[in-house]
N, C-alpha and C positions, 0 to 999 in steps of 0.2 A: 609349672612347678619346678623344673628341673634347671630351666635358665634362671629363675629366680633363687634356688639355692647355689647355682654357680654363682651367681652375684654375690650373695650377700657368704661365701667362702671368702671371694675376694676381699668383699669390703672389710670383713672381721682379721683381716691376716691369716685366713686357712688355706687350704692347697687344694685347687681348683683341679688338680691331678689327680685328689685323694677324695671321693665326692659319696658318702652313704645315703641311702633312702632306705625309708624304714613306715611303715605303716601297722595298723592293728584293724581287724575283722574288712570289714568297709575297705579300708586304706590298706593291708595287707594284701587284698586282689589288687588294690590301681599296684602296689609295685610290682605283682605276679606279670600284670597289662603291660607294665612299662621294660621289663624283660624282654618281654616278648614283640616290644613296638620298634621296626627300622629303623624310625628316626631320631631314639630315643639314645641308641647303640654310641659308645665311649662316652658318656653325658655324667657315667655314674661309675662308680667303680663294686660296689660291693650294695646288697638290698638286706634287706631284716624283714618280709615278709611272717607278720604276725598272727595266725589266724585268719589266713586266707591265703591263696596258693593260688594256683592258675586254674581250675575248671570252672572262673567264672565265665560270665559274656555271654548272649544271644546270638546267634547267624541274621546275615543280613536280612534273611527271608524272614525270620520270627520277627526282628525287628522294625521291617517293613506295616507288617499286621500290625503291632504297638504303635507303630505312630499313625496308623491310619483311625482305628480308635482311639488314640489322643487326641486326633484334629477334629473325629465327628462329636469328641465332647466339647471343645470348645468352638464345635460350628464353625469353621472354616473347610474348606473344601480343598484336596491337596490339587496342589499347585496354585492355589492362592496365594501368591509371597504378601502381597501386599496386607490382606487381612489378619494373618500371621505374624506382620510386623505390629501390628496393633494389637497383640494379647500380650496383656500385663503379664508380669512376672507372676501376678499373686493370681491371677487365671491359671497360668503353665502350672503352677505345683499344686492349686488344687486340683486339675484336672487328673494328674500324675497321682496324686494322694487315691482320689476315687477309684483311678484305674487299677488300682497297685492291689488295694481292699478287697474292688470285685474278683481281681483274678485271684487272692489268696483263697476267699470263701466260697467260690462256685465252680472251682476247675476249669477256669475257663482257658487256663494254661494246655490245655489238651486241644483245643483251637489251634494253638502256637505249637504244637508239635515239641516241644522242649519244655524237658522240667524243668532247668533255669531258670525259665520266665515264670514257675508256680510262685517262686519265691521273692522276684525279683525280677518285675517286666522289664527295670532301666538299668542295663547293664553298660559295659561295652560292645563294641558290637564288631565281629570278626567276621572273616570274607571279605573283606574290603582292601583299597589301597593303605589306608593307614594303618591298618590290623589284618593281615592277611590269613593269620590263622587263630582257631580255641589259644590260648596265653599256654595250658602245659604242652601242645602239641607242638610250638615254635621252639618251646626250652627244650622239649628234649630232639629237638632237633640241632640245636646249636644257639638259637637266638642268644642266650645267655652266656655263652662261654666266655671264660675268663673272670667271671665278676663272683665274687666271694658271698655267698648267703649265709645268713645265718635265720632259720626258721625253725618256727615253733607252734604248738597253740596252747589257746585256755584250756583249761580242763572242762570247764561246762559253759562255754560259750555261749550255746545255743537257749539256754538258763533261763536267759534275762529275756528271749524274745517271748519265750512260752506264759513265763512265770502270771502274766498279767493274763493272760489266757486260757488260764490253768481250769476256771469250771467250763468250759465247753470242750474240756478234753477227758470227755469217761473214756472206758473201754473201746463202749462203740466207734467215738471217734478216733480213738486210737489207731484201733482194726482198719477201720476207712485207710487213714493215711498211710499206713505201711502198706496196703493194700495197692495203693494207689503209687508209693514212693518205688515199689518192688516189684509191680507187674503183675502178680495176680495175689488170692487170699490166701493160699498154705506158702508160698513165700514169705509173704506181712506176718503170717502166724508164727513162721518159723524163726524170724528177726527177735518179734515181743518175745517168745520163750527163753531165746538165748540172753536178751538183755535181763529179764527177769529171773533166770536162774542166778546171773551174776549177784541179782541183790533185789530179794524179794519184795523189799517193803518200798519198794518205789510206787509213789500215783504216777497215772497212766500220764501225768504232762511231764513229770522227771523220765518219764520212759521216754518220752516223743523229744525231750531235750537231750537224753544221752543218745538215742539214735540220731539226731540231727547233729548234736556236732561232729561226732564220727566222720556221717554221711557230707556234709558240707565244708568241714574245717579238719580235720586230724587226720583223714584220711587221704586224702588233695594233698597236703603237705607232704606229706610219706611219698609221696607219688613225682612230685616236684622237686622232694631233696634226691631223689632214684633219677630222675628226668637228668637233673643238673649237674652231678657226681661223674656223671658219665662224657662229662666237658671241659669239668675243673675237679 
């Protein structure tokens, strides 16, 4: 993406010196990633990271687990290159689609040791040569210096995943999830109170969507513009 915008700066007559990236939820992590990625480093001059900030991505370890249950749903056996070259595209993403599902509705993200992957098995993936470190951990260590951000979010972001979702989110499930999100249950209790004082006549998936964008999106940012500030 990043050589293909240098391109096409060139080709429109822009300044291959002066290069923005800019992303929103989804694509505001890849540019939190791309901050934080070695080889990505003078490619770009300034990001706009939109609703999403750097504590996305999996450890190579969580990651490891995800694809080894991605390969026993589509039956192949790791280290079978050969078989694996023979799964269609449209095998890979339903297999992904499945995986993504069971881990949201059964916890099976507690397997994987990371809440990340509750949300979101297919991330990036850090620990590694290409990604050596979590995306805010490298910014506020330097990865980014020098490059100008400008970051923000939605106000209820998180809105739109719930919304569709919204009748298997009573109380109980409510409780569950904060529960689970915070460690134990007078933690989760003490989270719903404080959201619910702010503004009582919220249903419990307007709650589960104002805590989640905080938890996923508003607060990461705050974290990331502190991480960054402190280089540029």
């Amino acid at each position: 993406v990043l050589y293909e915008a240098l391109s096409h700066s060139m080709l429109f007559g822009g300044d291959a010196g002066n290069v923005t990236i800019a992303g929103e939820s989804a694509g505001g992590m890849s540019v939190g990633t791309l901050m934080a990625l070695p080889e990505a480093r003078g490619l770009f001059h300034q990001a706009v990271p939109q609703s999403g900030a750097g504590h996305n991505g999996v450890s190579a370890e969580t990651a490891s687990h995800i694809a080894l249950d991605t390969l026993a749903r589509l039956g192949v056996a790791p280290g079978d290159a050969a078989a694996l070259a023979a799964v269609t595209s449209e095998q890979l993403l339903a297999a992904q689609a499945a995986l993504t599902a069971e881990v949201m509705t059964s916890g099976k993200a507690d397997l994987y040791g990371d809440l990340n992957a509750t949300v979101m098995p297919f991330q990036p993936v850090y620990s590694t040569p290409v990604l050596p470190q979590r995306p805010i951990d490298a910014i506020r260590a330097g990865s980014a210096a020098g490059i100008n951000v400008l970051i923000g979010t939605t106000m209820e972001e998180s809105l739109v995943f719930v919304v569709a979702m919204q009748a298997m989110f009573g109380d109980d499930k409510l409780h569950e999830l904060t529960t689970s999100l915070f460690g134990d249950e007078a933690h989760g209790n003490a989270v719903i109170e404080a959201y619910r004082s702010a503004r009582t006549d919220k249903a419990p998936h307007e709650t589960v969507a104002a805590i989640e964008t905080d938890r996923m999106f508003r607060v990461p940012a705050v974290r990331l513009a502190d991480a960054q500030v402190a280089h540029n």
